[in-house]
VEXGU-171615 format. One record per atom (N, C-alpha, C): residue in one letter; y, x, z. Coordinates in steps of 0.2 Angstrom, whole numbers, padded with zeros to 4 digits, always signed. Atoms other than C-alpha are relative to their C-alpha. Example, Ala and Ser with C-alpha at 12.3 -4.5 7.8 and 13.67 -1.06 7.14 Angstrom:
a-0006+0004+0000;a-0022+0062+0039;a+0006+0004+0000;s-0006-0004-0001;s-0005+0068+0036;s+0005-0004+0003;
end
This chain:
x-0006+0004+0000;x+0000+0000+0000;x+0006+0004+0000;x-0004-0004+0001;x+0016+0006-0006;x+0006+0000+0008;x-0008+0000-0005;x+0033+0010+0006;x+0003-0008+0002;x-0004+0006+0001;x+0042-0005+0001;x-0005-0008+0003;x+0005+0007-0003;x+0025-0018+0003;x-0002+0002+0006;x+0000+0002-0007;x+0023-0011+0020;x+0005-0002+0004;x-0005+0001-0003;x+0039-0013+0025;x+0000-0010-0002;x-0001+0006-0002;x+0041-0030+0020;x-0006-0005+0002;x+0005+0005-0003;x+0023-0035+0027;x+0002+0001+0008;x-0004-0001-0007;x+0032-0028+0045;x+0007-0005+0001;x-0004+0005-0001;x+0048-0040+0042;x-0002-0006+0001;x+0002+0008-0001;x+0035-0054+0038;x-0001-0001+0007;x+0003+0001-0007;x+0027-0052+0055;x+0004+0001+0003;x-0006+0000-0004;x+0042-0050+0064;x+0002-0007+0000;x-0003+0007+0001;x+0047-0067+0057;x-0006-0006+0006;x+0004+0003-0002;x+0032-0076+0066;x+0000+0004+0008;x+0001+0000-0005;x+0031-0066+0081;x+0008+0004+0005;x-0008-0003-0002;x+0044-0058+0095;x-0001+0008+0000;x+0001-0005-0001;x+0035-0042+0095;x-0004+0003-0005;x+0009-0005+0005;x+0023-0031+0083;x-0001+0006+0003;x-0002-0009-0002;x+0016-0015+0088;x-0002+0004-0004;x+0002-0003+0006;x+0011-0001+0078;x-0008+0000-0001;x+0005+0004+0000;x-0007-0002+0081;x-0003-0005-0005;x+0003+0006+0003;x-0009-0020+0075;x+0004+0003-0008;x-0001+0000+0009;x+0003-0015+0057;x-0002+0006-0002;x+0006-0003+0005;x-0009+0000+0055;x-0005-0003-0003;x+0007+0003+0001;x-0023-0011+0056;x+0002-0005-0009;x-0002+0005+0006;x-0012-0024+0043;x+0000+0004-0006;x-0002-0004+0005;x-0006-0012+0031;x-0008+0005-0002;x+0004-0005+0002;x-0021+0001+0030;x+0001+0007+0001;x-0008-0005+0000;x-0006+0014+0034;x-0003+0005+0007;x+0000-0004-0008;x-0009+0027+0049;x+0005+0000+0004;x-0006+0004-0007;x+0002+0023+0066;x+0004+0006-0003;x-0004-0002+0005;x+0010+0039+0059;x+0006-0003-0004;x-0003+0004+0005;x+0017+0031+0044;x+0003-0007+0003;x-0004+0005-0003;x+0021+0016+0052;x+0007+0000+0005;x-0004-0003-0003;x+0031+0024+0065;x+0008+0002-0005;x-0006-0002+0004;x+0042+0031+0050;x+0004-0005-0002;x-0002+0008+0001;x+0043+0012+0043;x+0004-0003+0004;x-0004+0005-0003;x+0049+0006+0058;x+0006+0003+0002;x-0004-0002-0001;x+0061+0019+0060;x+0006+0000-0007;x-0005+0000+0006;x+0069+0017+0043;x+0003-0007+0000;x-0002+0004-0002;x+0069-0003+0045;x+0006+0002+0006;x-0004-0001-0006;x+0079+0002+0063;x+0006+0003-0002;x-0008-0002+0005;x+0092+0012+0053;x+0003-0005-0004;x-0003+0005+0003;x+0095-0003+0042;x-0001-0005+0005;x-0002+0006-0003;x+0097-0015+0058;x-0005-0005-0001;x+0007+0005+0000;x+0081-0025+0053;x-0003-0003+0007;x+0005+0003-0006;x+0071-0023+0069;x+0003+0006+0006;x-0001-0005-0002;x+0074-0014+0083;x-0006+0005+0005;x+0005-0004-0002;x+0063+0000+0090;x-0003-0001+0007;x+0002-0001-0009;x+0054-0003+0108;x-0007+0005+0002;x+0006-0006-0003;x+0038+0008+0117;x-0004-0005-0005;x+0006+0001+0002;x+0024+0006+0107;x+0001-0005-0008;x-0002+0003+0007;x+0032-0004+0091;x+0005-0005+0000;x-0005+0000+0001;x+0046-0015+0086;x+0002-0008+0002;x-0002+0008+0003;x+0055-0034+0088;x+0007+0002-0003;x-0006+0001+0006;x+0067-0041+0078;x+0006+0001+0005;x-0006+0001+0001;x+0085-0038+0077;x+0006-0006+0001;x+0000+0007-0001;x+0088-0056+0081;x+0011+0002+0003;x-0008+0002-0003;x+0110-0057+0083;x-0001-0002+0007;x-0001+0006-0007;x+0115-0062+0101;x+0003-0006+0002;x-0003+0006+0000;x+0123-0077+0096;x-0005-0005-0001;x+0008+0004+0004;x+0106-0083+0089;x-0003-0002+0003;x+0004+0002-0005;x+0096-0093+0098;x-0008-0004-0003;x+0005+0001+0003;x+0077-0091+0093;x-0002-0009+0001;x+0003+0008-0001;x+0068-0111+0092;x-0005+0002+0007;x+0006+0000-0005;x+0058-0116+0106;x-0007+0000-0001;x+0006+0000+0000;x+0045-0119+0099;x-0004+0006-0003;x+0001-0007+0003;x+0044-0101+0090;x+0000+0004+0005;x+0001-0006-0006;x+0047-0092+0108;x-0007-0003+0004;x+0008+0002-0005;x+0032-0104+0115;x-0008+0003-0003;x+0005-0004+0004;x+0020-0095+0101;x+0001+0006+0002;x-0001-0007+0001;x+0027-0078+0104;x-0004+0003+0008;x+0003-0005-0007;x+0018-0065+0117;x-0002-0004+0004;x+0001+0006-0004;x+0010-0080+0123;x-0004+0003+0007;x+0005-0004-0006;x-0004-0067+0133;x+0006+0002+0005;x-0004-0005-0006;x+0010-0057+0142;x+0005-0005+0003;x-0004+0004-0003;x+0019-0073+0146;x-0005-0002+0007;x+0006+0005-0004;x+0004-0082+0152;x-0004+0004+0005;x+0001-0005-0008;x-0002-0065+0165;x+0009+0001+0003;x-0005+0001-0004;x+0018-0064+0169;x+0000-0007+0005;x+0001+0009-0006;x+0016-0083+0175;x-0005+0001+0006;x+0008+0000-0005;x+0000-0080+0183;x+0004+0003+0006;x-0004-0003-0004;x+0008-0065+0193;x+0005-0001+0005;x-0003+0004-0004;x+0021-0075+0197;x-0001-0006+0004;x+0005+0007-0003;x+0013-0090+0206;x-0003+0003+0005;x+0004-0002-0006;x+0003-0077+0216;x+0007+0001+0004;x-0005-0002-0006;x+0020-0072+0225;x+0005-0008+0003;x-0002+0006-0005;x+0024-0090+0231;x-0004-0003+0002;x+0004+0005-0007;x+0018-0097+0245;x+0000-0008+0001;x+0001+0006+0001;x+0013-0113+0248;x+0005-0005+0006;x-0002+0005-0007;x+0025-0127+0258;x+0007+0007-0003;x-0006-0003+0003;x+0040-0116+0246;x+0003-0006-0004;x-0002+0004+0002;x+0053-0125+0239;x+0004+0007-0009;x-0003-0005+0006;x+0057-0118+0220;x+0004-0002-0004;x-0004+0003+0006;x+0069-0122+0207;x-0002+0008-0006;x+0006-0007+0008;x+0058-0115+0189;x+0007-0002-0005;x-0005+0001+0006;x+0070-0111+0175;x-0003-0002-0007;x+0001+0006+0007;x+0071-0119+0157;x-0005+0005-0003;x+0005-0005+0006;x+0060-0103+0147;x-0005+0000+0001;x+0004+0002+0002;x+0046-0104+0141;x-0006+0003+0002;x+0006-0004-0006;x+0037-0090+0153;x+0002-0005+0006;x-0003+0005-0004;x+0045-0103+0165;x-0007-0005+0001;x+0007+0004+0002;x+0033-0117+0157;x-0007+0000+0003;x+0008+0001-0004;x+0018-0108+0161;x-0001+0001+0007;x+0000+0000-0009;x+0022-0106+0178;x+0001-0005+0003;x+0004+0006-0002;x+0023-0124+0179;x-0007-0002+0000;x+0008+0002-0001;x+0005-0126+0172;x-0005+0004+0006;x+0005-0003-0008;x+0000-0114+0187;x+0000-0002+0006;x-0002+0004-0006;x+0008-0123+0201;x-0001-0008-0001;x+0002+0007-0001;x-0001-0139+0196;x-0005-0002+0007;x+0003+0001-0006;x-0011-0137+0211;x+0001+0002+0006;x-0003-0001-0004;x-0001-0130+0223;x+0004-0005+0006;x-0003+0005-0006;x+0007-0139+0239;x+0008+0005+0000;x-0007-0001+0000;x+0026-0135+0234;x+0005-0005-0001;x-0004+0007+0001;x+0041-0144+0231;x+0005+0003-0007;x-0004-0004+0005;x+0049-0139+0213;x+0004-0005-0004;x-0005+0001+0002;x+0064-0143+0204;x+0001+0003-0008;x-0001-0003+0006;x+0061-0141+0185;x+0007-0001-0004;x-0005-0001+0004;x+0077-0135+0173;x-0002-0003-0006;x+0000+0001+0007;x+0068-0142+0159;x-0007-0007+0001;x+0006+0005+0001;x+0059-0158+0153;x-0005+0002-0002;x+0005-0002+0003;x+0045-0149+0145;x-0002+0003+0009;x+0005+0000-0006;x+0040-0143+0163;x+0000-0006+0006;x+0002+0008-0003;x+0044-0160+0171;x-0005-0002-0002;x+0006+0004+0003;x+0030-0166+0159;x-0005+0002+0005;x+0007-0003-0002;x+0018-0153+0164;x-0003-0001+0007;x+0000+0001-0008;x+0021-0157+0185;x+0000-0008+0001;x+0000+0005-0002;x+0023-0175+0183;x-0006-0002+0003;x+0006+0004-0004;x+0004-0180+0189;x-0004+0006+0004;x+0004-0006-0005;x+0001-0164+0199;x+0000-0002+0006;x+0001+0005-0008;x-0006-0173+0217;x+0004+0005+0003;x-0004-0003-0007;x+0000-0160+0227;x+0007+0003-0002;x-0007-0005+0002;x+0017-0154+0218;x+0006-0007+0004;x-0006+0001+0001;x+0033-0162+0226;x+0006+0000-0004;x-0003+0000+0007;x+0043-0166+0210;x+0007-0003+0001;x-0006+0002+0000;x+0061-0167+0209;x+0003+0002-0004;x-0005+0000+0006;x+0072-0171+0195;x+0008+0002-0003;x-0008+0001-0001;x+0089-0166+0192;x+0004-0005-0006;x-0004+0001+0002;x+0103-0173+0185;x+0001+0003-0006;x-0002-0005+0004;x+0112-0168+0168;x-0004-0003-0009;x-0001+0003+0006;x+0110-0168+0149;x-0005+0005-0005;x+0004-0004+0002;x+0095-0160+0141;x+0001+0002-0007;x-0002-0002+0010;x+0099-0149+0124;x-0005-0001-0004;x+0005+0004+0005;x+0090-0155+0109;x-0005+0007+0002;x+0006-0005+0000;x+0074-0145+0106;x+0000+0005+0006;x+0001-0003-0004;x+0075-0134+0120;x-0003-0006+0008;x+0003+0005-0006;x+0075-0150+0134;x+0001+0004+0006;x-0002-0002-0004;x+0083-0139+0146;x+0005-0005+0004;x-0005+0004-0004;x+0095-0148+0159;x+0006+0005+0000;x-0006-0003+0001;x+0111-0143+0158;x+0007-0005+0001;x-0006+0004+0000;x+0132-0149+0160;x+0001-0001+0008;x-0003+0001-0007;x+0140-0155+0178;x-0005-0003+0004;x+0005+0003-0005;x+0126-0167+0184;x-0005+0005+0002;x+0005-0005+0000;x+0113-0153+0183;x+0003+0005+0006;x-0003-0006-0005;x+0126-0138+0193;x+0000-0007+0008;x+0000+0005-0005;x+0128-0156+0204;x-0006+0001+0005;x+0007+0001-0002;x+0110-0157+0207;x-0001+0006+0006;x+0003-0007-0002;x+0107-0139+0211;x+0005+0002+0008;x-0005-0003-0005;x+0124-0138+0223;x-0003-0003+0006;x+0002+0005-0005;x+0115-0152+0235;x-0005+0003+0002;x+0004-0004-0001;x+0102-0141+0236;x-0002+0007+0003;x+0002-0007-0001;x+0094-0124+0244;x-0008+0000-0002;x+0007-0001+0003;x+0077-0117+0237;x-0001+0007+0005;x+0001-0007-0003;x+0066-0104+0243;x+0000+0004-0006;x+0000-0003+0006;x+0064-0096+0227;x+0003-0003-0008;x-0004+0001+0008;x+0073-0096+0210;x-0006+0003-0007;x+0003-0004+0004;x+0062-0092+0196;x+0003-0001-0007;x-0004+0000+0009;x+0070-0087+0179;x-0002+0004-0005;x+0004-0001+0006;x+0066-0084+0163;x+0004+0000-0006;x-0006+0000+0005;x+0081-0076+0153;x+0000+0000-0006;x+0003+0000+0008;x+0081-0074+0135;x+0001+0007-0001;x+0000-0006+0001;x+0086-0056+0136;x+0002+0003+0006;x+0001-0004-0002;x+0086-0041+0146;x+0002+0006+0000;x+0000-0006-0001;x+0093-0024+0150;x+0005+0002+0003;x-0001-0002-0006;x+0099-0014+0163;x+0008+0001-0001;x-0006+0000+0001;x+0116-0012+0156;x+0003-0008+0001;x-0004+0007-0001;x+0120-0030+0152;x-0005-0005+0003;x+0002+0006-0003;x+0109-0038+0163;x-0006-0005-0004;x+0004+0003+0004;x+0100-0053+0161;x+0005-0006-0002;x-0004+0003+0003;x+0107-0064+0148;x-0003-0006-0002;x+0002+0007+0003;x+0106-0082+0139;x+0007-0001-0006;x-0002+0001+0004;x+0109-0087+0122;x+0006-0007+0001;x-0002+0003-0003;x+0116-0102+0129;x+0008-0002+0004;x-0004-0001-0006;x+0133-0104+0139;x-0001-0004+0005;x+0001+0008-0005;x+0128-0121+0148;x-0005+0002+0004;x+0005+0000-0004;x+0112-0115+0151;x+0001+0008+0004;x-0001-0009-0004;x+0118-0096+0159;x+0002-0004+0007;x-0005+0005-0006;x+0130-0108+0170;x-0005-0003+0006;x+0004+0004-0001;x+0116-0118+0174;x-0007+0004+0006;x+0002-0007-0003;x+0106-0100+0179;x+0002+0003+0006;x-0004-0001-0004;x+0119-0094+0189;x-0001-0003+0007;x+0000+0004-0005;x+0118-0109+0200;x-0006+0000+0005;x+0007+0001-0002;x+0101-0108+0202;x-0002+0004+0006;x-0003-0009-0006;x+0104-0089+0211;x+0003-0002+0006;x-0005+0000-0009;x+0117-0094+0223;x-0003-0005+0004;x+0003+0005-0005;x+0106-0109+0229;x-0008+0003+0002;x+0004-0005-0002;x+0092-0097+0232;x-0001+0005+0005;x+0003-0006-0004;x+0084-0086+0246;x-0002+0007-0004;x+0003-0006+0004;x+0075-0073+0233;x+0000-0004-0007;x-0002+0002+0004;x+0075-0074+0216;x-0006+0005-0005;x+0004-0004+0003;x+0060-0069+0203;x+0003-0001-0008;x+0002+0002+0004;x+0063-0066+0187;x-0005+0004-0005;x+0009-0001+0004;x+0048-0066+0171;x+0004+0004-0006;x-0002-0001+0008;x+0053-0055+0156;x-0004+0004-0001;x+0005-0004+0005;x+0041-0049+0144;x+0004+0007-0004;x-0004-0008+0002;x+0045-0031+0136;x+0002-0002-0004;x-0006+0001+0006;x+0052-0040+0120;x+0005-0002+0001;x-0007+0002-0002;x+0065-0044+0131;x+0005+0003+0003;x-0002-0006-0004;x+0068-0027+0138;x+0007+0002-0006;x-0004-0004+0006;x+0084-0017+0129;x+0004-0007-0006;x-0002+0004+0005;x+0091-0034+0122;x+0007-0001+0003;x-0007+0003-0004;x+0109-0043+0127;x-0002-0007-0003;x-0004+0007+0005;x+0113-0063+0122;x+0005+0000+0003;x-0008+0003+0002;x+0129-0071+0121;x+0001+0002+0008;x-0002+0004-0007;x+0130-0076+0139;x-0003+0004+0005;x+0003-0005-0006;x+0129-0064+0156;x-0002-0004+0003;x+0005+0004-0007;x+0117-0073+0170;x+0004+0006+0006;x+0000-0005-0006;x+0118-0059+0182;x+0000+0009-0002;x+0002-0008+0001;x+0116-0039+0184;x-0007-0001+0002;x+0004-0001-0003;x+0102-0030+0184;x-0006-0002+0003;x+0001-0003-0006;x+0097-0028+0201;x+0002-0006+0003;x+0000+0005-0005;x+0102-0045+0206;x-0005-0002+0002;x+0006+0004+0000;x+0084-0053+0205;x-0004+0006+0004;x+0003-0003-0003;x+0073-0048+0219;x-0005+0002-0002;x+0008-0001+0002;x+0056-0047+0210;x+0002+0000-0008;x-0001+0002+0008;x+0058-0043+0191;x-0010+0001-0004;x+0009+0001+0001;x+0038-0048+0184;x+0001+0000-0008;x+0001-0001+0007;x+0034-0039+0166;x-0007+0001-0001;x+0006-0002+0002;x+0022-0034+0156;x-0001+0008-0001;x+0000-0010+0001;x+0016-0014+0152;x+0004+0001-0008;x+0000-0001+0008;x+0023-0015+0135;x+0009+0001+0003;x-0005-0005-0001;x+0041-0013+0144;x+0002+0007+0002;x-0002-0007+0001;x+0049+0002+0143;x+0000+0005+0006;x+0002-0004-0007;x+0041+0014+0159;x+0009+0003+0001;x-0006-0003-0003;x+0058+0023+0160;x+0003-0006+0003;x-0002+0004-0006;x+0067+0009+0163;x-0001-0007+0007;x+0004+0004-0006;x+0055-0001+0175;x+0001+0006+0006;x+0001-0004-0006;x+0056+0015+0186;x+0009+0003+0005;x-0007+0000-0004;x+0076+0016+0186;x+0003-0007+0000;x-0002+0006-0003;x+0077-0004+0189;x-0003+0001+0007;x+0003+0000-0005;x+0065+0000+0204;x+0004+0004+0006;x-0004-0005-0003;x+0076+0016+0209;x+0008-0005+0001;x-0003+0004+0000;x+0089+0002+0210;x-0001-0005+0008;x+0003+0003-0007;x+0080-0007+0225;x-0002-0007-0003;x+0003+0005+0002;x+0071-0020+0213;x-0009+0001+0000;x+0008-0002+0000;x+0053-0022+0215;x+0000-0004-0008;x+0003+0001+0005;x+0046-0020+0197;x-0010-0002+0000;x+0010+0002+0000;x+0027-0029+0194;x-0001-0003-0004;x+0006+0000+0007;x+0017-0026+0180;x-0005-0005-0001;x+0006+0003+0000;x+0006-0038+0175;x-0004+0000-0005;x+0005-0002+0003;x-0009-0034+0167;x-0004-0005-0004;x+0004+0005+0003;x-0016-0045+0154;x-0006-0001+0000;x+0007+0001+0001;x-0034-0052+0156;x-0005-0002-0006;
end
């Protein structure tokens, strides 16, 4: 396969997932991780994709805000042990308020059996708790945005202000130690925000293809979040200078 057809079988699969690695586009291409590596370093000069450990996501603008139903397919294993991981560090007889993303989600499907009291930011995980016997379900107020079905606007910050949790769980759209954790969103960062200051601790879920990114909209620094729960595909250096920060970093290991 030539230069040109490997490269553009690497934008195709870019377009379908939120990560690729190099690995899997040797295997695609017939190309050795070598030659791949050079592929993705040449798309990365022309702003296509951008480079992370072990191979590449998309370029995706910060003003852009991928579909929900495209980040629900994406890194769905290292969402689905980040949930997992997550879930183990809340105790039962806790009060949570889960945020609208989509490693969010699966952390409602794990707390269907739990003896907690949760507060979900989006109708897509109020579905999933409505007939949980032992979930405590509370609904906020507010104005769910088309296709995503998160809560958002005045009712929502309302809900949240009447409120204290034990935990805040969030689930931002981007990630890095410079700009924080971000949202494509303004209503829904606003919405995040709140979620924090009515909180005792605060976990949040990011997958490594949301290591090294910014969106539109600052949530917090850092270092605000007491538990940051990844996968090993984030970038070791800076999992070891969020830690040196005084953040517990934890790895979750896919099954």
């Amino acid at each position: 396969m030539r230069g040109v057809e490997r490269q553009r079988v690497i934008v195709e699969r870019l377009k379908g997932a939120a990560q690729v690695t190099v690995a899997e586009l040797a295997m695609v291409t017939g190309a050795s991780e070598m030659t791949v590596r050079r592929d993705l370093d040449v798309l990365a000069a022309h702003g296509v994709l951008r480079r992370v450990h072990g191979g590449a996501v998309s370029a995706t603008p910060s003003g852009v805000e991928p579909p929900f139903a495209a980040r629900a397919v994406s890194a769905t294993a290292a969402k689905q042990a980040i949930a997992q991981a997550a879930v183990e560090l809340i105790r039962d007889g806790e009060t949570i308020v889960l945020d609208s993303g989509t490693t969010a989600l699966e952390v409602a499907r794990r707390l269907r059996d739990r003896a907690v009291t949760v507060l979900p930011l989006s109708l897509h995980a109020v579905t999933e708790l409505l007939d949980a016997p032992r979930v405590r379900l509370l609904i906020p107020g507010g104005e769910p945005r088309p296709g995503e079905l998160a809560m958002v606007g005045p009712l929502t910050l309302n809900s949240l202000k009447a409120l204290r949790f034990d935990v805040a769980v969030l689930s931002p759209c981007a990630f890095s130690l410079d700009a924080g954790l971000t949202a494509f969103d303004l209503d829904d960062a606003e919405v995040k925000q709140q979620a924090l200051a009515v909180s005792a601790r605060t976990l949040a879920l990011v997958d490594g293809a949301k290591w090294n990114r910014a969106a539109l909209a600052h949530v917090c620094a850092a270092d605000r979040p007491d538990v940051v729960v990844t996968d090993p595909t984030a970038p070791e250096d800076q999992r070891q200078a969020l830690a040196e920060r005084g953040v517990l970093v934890h790895v979750a290991e896919e099954h």
